[in-house]
C-alpha positions in Angstrom: -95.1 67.4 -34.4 -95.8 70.7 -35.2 -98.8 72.5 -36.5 -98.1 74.7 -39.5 -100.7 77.3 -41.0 -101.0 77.3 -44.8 -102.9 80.0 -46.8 -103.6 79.8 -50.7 -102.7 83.4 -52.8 -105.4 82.6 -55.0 -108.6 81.8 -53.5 -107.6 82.3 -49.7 -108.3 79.1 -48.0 -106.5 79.0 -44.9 -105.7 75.8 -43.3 -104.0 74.1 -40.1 -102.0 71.2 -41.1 -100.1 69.1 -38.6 -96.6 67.8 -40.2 -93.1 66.4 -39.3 -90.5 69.2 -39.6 -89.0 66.9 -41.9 -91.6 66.7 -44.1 -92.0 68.8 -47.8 -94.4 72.4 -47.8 -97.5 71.6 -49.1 -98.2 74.1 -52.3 -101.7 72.2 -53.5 -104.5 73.8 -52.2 -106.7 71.7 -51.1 -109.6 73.9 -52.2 -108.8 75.1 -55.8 -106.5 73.0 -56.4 -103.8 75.5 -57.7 -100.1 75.4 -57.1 -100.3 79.1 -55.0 -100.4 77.2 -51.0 -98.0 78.7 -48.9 -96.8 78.6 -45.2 -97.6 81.4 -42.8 -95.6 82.8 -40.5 -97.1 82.6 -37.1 -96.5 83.1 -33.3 -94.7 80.4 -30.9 -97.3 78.2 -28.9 -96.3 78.5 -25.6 -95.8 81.2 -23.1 -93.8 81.7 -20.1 -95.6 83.1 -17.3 -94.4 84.1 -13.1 -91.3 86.0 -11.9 -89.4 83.2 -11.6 -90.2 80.7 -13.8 -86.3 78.5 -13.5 -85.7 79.7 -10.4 -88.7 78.4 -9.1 -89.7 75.4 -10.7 -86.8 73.8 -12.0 -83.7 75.3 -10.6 -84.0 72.5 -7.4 -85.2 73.0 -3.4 -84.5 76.4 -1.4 -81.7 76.6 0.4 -81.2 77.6 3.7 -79.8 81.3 4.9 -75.9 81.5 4.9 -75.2 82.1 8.1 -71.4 83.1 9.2 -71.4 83.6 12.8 -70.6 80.1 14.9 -73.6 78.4 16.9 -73.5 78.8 20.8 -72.5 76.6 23.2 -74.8 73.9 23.9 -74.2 74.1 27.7 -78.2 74.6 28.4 -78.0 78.2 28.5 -77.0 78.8 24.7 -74.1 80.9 26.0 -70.4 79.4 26.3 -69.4 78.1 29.9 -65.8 79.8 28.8 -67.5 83.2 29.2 -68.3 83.0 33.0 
């Protein structure tokens, strides 16, 4: 759930009040009782942080160097026998 920040016009209590998104504004201030309670608008919570942040941690495993030229020859020497 998230936490929403409330301020009253009239006396200026401010207030953190955790609520369903579903749920109704609140516009009772809790400390003079007046109808003048309002939501704030405030930052995002969270942060992303690092150079790579999908690449990195979620995108899956490294994978390996593309490499286009064919192995050698596994005749012991790592040249091809074909070549003598």
């Amino acid at each position: 759930m998230p936490i929403y920040a409330y301020r009253c016009n009239s006396c200026g209590h401010e207030q953190e009040v955790l609520q369903k998104m579903s749920d109704a504004p609140l516009t009772t201030c809790p400390q003079c009782n007046t109808e003048t309670f309002s939501k704030q608008l405030t930052a995002a919570g969270f942060q992303l942080k690092g150079s790579g942040w999908y690449q990195t941690d979620f995108k899956g495993g490294a994978k390996p160097a593309k490499n286009d030229n064919p192995p050698p020859c596994q005749g012991g020497t790592g040249s091809c026998a074909c070549n003598t």
